[in-house]
mmJSON file of the N, C-alpha and C atoms, coordinates in Angstrom:
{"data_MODEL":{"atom_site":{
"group_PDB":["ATOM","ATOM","ATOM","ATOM","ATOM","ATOM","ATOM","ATOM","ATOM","ATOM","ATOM","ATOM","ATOM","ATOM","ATOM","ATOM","ATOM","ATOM","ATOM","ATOM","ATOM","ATOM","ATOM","ATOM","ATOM","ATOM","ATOM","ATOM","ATOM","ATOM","ATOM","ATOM","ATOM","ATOM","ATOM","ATOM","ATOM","ATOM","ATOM","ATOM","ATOM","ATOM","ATOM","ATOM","ATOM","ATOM","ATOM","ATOM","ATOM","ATOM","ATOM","ATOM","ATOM","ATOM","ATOM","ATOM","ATOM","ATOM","ATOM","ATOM","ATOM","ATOM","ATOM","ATOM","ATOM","ATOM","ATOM","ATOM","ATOM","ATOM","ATOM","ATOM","ATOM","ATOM","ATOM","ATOM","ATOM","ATOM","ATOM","ATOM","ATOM","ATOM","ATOM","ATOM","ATOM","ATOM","ATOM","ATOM","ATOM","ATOM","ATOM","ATOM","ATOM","ATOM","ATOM","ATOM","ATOM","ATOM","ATOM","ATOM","ATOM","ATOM","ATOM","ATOM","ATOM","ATOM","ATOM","ATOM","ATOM","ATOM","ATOM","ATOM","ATOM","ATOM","ATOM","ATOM","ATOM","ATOM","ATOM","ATOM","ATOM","ATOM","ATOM","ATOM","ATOM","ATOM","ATOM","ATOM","ATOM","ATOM","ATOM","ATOM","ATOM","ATOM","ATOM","ATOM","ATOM","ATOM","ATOM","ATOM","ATOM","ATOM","ATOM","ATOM","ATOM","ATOM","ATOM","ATOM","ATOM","ATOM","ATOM","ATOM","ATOM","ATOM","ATOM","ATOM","ATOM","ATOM","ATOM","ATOM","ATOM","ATOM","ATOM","ATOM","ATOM","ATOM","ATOM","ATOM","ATOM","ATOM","ATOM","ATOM","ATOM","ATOM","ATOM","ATOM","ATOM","ATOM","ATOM","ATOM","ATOM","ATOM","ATOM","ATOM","ATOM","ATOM","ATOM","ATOM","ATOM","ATOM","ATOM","ATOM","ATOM","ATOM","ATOM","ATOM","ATOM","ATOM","ATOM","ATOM","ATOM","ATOM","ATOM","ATOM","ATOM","ATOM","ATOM"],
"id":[1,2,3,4,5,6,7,8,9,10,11,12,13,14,15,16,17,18,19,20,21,22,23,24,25,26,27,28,29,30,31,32,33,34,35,36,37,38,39,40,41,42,43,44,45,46,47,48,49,50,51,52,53,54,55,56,57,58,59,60,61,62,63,64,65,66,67,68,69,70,71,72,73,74,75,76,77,78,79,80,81,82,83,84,85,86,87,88,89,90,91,92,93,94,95,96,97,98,99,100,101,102,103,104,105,106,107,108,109,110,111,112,113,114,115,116,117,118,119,120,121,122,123,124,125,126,127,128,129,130,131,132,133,134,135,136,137,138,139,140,141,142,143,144,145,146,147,148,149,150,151,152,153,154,155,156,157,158,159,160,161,162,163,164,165,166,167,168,169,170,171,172,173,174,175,176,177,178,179,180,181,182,183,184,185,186,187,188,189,190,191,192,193,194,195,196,197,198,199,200,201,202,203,204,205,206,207],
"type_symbol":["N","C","C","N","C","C","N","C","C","N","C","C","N","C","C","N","C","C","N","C","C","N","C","C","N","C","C","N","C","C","N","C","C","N","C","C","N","C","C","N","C","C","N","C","C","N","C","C","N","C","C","N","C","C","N","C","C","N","C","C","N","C","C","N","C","C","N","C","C","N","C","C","N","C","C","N","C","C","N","C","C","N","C","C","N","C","C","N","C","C","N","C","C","N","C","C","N","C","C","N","C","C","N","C","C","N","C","C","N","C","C","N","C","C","N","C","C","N","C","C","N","C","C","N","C","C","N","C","C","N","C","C","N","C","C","N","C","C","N","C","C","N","C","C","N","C","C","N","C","C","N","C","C","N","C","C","N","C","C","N","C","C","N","C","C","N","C","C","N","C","C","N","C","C","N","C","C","N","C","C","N","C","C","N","C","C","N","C","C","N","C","C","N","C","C","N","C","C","N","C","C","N","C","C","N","C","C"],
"label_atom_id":["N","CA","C","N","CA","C","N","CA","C","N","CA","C","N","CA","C","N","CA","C","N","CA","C","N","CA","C","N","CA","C","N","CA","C","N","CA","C","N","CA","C","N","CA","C","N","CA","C","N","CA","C","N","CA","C","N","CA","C","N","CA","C","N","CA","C","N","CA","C","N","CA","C","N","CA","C","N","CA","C","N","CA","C","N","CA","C","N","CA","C","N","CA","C","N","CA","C","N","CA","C","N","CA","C","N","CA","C","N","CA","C","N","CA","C","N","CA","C","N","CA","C","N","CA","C","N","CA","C","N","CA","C","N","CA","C","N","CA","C","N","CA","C","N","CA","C","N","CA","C","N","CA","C","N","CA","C","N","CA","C","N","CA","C","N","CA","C","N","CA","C","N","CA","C","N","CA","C","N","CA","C","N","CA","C","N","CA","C","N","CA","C","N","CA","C","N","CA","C","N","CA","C","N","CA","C","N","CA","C","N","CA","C","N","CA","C","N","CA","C","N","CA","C","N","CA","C","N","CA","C","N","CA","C","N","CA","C","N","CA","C"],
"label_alt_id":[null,null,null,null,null,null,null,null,null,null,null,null,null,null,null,null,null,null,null,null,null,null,null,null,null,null,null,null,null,null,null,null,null,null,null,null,null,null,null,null,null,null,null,null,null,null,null,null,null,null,null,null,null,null,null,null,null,null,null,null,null,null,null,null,null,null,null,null,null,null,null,null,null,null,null,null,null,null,null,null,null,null,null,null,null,null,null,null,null,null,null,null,null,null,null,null,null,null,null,null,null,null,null,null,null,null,null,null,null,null,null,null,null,null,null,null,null,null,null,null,null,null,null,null,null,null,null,null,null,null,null,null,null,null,null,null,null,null,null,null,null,null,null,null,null,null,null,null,null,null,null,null,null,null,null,null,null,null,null,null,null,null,null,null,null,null,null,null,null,null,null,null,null,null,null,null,null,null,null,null,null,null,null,null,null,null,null,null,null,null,null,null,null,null,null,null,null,null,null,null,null,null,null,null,null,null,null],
"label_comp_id":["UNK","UNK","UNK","UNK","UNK","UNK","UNK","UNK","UNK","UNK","UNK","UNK","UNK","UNK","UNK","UNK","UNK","UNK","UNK","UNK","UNK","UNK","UNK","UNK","UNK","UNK","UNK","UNK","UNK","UNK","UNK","UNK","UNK","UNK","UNK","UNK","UNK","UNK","UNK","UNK","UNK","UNK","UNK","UNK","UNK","UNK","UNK","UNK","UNK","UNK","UNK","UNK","UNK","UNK","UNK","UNK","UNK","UNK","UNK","UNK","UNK","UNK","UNK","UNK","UNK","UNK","UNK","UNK","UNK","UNK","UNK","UNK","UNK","UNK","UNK","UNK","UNK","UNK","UNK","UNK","UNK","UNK","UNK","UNK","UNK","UNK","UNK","UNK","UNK","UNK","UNK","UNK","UNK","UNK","UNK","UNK","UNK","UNK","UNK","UNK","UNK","UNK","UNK","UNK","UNK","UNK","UNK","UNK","UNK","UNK","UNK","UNK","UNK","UNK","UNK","UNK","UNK","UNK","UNK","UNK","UNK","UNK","UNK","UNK","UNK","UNK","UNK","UNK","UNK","UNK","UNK","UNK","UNK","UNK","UNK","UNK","UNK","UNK","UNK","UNK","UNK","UNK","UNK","UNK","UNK","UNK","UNK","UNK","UNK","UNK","UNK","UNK","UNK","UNK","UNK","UNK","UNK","UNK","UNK","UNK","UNK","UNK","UNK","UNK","UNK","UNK","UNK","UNK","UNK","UNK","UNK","UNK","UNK","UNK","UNK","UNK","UNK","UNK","UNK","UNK","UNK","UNK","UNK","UNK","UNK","UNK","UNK","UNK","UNK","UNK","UNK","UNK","UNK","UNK","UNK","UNK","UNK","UNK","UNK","UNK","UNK","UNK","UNK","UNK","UNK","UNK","UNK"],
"label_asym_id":["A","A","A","A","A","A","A","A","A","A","A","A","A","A","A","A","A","A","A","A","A","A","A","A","A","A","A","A","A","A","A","A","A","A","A","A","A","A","A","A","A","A","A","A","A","A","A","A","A","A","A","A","A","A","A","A","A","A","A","A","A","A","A","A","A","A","A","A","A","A","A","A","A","A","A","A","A","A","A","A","A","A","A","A","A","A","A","A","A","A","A","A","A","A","A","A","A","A","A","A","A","A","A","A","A","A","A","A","A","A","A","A","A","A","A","A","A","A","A","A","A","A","A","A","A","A","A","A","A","A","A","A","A","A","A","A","A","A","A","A","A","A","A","A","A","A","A","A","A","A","A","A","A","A","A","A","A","A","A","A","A","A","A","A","A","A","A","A","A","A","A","A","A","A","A","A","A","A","A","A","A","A","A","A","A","A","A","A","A","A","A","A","A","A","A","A","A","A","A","A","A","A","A","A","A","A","A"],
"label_entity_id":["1","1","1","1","1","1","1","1","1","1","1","1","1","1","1","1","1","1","1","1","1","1","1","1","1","1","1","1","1","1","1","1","1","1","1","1","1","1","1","1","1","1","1","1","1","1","1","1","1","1","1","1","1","1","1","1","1","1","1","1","1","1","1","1","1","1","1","1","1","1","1","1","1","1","1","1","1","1","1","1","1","1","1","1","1","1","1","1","1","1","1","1","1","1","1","1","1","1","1","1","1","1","1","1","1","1","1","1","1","1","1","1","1","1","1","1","1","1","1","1","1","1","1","1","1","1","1","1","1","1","1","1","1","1","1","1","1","1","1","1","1","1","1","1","1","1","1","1","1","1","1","1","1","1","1","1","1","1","1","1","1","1","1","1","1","1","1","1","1","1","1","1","1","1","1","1","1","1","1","1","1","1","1","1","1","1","1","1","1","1","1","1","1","1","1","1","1","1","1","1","1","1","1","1","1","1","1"],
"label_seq_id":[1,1,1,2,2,2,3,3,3,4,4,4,5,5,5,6,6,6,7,7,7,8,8,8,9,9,9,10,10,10,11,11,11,12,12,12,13,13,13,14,14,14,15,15,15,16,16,16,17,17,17,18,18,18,19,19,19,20,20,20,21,21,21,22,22,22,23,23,23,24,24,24,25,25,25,26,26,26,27,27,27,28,28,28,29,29,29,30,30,30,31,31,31,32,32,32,33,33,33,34,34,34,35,35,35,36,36,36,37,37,37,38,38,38,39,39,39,40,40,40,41,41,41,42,42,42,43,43,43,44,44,44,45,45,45,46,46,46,47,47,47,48,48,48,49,49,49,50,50,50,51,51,51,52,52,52,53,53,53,54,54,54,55,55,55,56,56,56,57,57,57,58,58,58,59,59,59,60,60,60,61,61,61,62,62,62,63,63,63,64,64,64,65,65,65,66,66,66,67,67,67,68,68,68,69,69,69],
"pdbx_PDB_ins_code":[null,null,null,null,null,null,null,null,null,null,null,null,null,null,null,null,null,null,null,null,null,null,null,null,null,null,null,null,null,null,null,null,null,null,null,null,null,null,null,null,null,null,null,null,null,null,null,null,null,null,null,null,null,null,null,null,null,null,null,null,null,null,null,null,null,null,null,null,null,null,null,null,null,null,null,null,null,null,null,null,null,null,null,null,null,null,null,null,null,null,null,null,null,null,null,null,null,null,null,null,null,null,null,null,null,null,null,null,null,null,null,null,null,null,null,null,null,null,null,null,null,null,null,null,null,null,null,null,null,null,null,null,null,null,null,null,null,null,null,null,null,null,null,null,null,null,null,null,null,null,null,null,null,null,null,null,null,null,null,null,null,null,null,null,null,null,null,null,null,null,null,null,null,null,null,null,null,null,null,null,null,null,null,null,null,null,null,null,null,null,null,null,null,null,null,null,null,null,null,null,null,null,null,null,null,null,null],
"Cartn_x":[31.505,31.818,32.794,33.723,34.942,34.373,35.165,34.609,35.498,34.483,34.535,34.184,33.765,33.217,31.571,31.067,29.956,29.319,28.021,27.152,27.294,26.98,27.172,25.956,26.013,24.681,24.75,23.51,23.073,23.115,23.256,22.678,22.455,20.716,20.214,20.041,19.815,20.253,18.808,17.659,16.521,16.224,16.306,15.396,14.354,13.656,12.473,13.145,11.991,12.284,12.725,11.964,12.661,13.18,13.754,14.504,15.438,16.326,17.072,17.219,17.048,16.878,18.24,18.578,19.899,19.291,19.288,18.767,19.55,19.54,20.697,19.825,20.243,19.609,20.197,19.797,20.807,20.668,21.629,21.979,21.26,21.732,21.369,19.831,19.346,18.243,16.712,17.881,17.041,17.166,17.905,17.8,18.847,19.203,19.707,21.553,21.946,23.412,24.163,25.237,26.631,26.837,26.937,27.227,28.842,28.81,30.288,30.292,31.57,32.007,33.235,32.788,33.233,33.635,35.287,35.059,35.576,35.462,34.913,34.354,33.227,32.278,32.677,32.682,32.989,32.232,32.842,31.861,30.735,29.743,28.447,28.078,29.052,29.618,29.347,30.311,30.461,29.264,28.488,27.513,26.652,26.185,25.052,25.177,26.926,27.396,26.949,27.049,26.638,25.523,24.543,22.91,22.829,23.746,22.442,23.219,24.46,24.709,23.894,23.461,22.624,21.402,20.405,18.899,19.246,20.6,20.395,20.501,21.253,21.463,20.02,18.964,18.323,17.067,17.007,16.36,16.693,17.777,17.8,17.539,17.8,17.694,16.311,15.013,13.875,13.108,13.823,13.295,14.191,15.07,15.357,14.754,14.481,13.614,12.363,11.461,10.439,10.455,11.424,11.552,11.818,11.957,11.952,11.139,9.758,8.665,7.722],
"Cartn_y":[-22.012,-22.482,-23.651,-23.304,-24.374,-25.932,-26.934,-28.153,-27.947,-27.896,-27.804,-26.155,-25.18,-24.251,-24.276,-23.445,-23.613,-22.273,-23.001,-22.265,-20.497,-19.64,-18.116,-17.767,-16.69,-15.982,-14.826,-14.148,-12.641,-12.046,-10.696,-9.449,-8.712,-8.837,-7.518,-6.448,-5.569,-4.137,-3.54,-3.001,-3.047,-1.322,-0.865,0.929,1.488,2.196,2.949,3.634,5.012,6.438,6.47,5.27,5.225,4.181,3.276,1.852,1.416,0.877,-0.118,-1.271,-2.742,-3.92,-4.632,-5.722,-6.365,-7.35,-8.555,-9.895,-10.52,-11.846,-12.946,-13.79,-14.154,-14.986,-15.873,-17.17,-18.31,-18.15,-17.814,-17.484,-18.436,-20.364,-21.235,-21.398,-21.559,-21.233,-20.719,-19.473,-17.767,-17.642,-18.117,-18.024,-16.438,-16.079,-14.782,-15.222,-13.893,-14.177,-13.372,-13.427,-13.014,-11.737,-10.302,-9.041,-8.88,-9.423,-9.112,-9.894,-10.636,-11.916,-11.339,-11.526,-11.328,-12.879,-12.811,-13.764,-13.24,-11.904,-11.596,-10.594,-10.541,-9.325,-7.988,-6.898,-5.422,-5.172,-4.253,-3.609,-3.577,-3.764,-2.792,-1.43,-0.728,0.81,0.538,0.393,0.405,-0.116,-0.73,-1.309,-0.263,0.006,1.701,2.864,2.966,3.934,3.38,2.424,2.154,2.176,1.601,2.105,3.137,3.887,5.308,6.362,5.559,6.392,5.918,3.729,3.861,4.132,4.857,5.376,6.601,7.233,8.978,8.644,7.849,7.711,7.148,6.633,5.709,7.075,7.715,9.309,9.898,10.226,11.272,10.585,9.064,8.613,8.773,8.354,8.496,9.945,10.926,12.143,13.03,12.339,12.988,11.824,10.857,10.35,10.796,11.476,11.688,13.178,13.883,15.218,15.245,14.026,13.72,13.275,12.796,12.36,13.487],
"Cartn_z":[-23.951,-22.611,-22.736,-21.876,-21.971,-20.965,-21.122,-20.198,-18.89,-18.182,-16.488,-16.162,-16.823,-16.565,-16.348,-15.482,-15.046,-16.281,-15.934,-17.418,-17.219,-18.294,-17.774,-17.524,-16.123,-16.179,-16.647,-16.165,-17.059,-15.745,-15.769,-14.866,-15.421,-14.674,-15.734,-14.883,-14.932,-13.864,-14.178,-13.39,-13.59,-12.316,-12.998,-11.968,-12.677,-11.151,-11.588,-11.184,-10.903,-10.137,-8.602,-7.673,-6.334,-6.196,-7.015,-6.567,-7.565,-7.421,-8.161,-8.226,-9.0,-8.805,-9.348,-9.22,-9.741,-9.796,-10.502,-11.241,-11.225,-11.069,-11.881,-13.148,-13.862,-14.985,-15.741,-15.686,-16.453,-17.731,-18.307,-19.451,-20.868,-20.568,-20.974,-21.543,-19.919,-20.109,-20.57,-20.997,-21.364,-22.995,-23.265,-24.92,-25.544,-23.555,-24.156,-24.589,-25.303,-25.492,-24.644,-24.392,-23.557,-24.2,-24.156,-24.337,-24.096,-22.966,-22.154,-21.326,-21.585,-20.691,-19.317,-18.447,-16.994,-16.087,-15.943,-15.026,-13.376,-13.194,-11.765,-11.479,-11.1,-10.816,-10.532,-11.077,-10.847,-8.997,-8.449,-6.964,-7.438,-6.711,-6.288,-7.284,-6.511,-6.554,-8.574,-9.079,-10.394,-11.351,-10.584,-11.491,-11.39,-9.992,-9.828,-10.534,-10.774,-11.739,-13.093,-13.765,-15.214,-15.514,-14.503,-14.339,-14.447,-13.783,-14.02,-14.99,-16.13,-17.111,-18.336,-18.222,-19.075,-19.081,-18.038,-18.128,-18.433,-18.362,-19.064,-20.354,-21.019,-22.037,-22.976,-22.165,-22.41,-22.76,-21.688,-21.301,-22.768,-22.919,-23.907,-25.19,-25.531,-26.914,-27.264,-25.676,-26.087,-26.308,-25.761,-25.79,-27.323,-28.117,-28.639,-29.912,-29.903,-31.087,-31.033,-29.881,-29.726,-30.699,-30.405,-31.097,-32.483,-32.588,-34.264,-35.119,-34.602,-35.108,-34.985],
"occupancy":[1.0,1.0,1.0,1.0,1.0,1.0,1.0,1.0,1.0,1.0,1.0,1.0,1.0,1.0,1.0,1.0,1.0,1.0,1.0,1.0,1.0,1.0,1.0,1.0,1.0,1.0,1.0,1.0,1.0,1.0,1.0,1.0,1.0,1.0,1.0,1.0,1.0,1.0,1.0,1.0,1.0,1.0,1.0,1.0,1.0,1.0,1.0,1.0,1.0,1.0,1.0,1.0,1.0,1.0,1.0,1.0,1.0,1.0,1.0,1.0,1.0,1.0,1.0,1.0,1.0,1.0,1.0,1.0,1.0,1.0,1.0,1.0,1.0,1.0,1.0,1.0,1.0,1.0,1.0,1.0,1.0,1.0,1.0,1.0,1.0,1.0,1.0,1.0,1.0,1.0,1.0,1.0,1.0,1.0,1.0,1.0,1.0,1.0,1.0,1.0,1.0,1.0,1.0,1.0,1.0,1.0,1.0,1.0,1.0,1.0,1.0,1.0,1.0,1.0,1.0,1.0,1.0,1.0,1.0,1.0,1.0,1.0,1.0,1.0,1.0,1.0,1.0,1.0,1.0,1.0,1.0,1.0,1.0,1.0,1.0,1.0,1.0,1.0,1.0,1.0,1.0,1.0,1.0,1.0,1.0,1.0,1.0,1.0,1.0,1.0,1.0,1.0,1.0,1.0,1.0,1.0,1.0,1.0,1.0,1.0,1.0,1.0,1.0,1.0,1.0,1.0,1.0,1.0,1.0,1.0,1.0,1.0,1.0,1.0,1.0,1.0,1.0,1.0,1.0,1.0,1.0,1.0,1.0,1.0,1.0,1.0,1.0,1.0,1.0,1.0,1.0,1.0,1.0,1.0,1.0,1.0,1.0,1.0,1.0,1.0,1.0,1.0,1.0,1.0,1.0,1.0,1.0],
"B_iso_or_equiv":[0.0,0.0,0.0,0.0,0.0,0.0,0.0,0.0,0.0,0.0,0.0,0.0,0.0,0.0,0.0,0.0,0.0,0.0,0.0,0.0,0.0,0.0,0.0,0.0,0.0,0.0,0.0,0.0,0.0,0.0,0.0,0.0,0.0,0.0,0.0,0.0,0.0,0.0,0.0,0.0,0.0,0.0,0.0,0.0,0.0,0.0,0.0,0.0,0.0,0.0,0.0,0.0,0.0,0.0,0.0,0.0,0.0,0.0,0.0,0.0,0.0,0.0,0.0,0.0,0.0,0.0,0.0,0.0,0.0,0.0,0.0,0.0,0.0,0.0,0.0,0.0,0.0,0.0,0.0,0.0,0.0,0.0,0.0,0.0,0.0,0.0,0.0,0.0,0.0,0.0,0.0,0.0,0.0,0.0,0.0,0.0,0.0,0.0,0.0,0.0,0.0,0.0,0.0,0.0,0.0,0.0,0.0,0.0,0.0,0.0,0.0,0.0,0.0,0.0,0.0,0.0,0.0,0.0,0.0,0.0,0.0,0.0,0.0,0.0,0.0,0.0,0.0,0.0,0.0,0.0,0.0,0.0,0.0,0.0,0.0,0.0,0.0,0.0,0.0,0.0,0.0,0.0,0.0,0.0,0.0,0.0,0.0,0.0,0.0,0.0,0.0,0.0,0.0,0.0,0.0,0.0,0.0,0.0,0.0,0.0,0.0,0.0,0.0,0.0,0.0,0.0,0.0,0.0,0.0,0.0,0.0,0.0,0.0,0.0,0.0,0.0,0.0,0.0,0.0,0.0,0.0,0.0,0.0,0.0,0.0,0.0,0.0,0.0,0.0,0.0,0.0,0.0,0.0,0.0,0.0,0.0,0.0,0.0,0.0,0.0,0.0,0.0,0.0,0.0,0.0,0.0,0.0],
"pdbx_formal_charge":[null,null,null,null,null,null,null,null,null,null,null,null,null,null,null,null,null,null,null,null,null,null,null,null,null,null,null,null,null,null,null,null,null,null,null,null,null,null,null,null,null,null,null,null,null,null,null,null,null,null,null,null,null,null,null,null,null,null,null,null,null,null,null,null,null,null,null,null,null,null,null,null,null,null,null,null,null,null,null,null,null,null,null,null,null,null,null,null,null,null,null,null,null,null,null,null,null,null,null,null,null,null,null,null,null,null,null,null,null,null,null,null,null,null,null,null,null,null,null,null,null,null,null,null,null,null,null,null,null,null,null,null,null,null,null,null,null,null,null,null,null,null,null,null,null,null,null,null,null,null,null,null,null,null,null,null,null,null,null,null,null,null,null,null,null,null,null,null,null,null,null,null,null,null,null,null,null,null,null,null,null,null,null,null,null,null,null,null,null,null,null,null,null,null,null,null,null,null,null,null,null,null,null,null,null,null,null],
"auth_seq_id":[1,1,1,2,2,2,3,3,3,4,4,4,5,5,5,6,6,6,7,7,7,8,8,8,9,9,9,10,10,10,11,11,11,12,12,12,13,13,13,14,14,14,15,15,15,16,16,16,17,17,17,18,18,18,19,19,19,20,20,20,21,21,21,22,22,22,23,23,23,24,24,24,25,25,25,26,26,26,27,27,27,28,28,28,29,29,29,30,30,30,31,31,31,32,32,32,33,33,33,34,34,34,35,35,35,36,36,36,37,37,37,38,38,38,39,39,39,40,40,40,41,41,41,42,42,42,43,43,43,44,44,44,45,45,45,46,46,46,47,47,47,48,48,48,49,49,49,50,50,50,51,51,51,52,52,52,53,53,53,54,54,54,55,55,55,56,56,56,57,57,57,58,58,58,59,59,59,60,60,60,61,61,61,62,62,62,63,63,63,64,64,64,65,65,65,66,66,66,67,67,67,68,68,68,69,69,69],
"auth_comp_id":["UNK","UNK","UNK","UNK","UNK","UNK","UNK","UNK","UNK","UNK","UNK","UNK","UNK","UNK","UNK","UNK","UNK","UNK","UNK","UNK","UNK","UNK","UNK","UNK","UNK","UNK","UNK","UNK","UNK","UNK","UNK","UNK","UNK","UNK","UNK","UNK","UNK","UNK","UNK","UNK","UNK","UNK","UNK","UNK","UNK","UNK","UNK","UNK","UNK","UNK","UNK","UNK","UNK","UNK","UNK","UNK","UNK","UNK","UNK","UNK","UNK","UNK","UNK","UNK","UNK","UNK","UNK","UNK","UNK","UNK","UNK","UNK","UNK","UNK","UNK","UNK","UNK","UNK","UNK","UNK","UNK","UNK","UNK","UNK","UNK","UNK","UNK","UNK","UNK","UNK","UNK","UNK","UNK","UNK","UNK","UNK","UNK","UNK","UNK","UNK","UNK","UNK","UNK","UNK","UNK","UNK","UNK","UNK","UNK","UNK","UNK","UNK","UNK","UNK","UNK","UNK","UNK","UNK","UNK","UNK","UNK","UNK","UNK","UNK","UNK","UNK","UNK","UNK","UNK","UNK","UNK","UNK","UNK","UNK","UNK","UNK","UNK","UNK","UNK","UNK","UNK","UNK","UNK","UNK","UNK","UNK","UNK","UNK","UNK","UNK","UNK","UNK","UNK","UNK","UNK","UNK","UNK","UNK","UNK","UNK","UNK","UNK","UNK","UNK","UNK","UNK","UNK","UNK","UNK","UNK","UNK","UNK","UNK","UNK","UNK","UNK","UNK","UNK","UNK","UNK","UNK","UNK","UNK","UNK","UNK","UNK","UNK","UNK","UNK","UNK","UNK","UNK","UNK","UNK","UNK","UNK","UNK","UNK","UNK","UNK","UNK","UNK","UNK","UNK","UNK","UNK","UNK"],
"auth_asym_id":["A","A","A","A","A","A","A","A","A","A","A","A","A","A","A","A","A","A","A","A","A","A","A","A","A","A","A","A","A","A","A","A","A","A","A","A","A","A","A","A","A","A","A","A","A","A","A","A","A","A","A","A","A","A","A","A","A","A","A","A","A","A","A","A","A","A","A","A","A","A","A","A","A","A","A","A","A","A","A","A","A","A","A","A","A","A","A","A","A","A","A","A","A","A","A","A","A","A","A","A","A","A","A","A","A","A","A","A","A","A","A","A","A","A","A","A","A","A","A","A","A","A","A","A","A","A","A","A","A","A","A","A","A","A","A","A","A","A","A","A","A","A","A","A","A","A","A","A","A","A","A","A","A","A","A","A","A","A","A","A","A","A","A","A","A","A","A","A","A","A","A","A","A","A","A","A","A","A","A","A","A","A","A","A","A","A","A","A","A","A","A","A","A","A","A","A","A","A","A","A","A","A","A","A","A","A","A"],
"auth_atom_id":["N","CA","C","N","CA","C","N","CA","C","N","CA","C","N","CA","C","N","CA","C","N","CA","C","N","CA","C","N","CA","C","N","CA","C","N","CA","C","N","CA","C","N","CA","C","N","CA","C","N","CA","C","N","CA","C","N","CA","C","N","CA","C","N","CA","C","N","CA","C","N","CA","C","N","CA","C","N","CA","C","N","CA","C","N","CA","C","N","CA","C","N","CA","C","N","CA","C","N","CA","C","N","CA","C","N","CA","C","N","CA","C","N","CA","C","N","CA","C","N","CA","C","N","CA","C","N","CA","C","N","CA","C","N","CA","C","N","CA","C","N","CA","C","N","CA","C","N","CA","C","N","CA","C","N","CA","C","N","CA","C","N","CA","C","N","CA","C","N","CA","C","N","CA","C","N","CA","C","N","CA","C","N","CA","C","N","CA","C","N","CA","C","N","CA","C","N","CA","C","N","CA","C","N","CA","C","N","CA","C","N","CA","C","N","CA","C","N","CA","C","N","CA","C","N","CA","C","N","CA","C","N","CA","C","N","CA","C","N","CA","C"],
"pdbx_PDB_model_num":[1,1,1,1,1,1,1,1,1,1,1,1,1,1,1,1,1,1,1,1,1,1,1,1,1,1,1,1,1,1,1,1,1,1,1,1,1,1,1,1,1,1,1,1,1,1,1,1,1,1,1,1,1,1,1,1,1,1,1,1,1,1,1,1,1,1,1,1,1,1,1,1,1,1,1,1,1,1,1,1,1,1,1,1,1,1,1,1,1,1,1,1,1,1,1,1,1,1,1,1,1,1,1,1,1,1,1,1,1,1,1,1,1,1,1,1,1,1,1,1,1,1,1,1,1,1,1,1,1,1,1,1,1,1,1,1,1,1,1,1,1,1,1,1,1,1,1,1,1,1,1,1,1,1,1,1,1,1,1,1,1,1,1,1,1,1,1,1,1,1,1,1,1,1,1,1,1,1,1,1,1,1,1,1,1,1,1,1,1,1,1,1,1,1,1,1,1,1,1,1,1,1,1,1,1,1,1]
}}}
């Protein structure tokens, strides 16, 4: 973080089967690290799209490690 920048947060992107949640989270705080640094937020639209390519992705890693044990 540069001086006069404000601290980074997190979004964590959070679905079940009937809902979708969006989070904010101070980064500092959280102990977590920066993945991908953004300094202006993508639409709505684009984030719902990345959600729900990473739970298929998330879907098949667990159903295809499951088929491997």
């Amino acid at each position: 973080m540069n001086e006069g920048e404000n601290p980074p947060i997190a979004i964590i992107l959070c679905a079940s089967k009937n809902e979708e949640e969006i989070e904010l989270l101070e980064v500092d705080k959280s102990g977590i690290h920066v993945g991908q640094y953004l300094t202006l937020l993508p639409p709505k639209e684009l984030f719902q799209e990345k959600l729900h390519k990473a739970i298929e992705r998330a879907k098949e890693s667990f159903w295809a490690k499951g088929l491997e044990e």
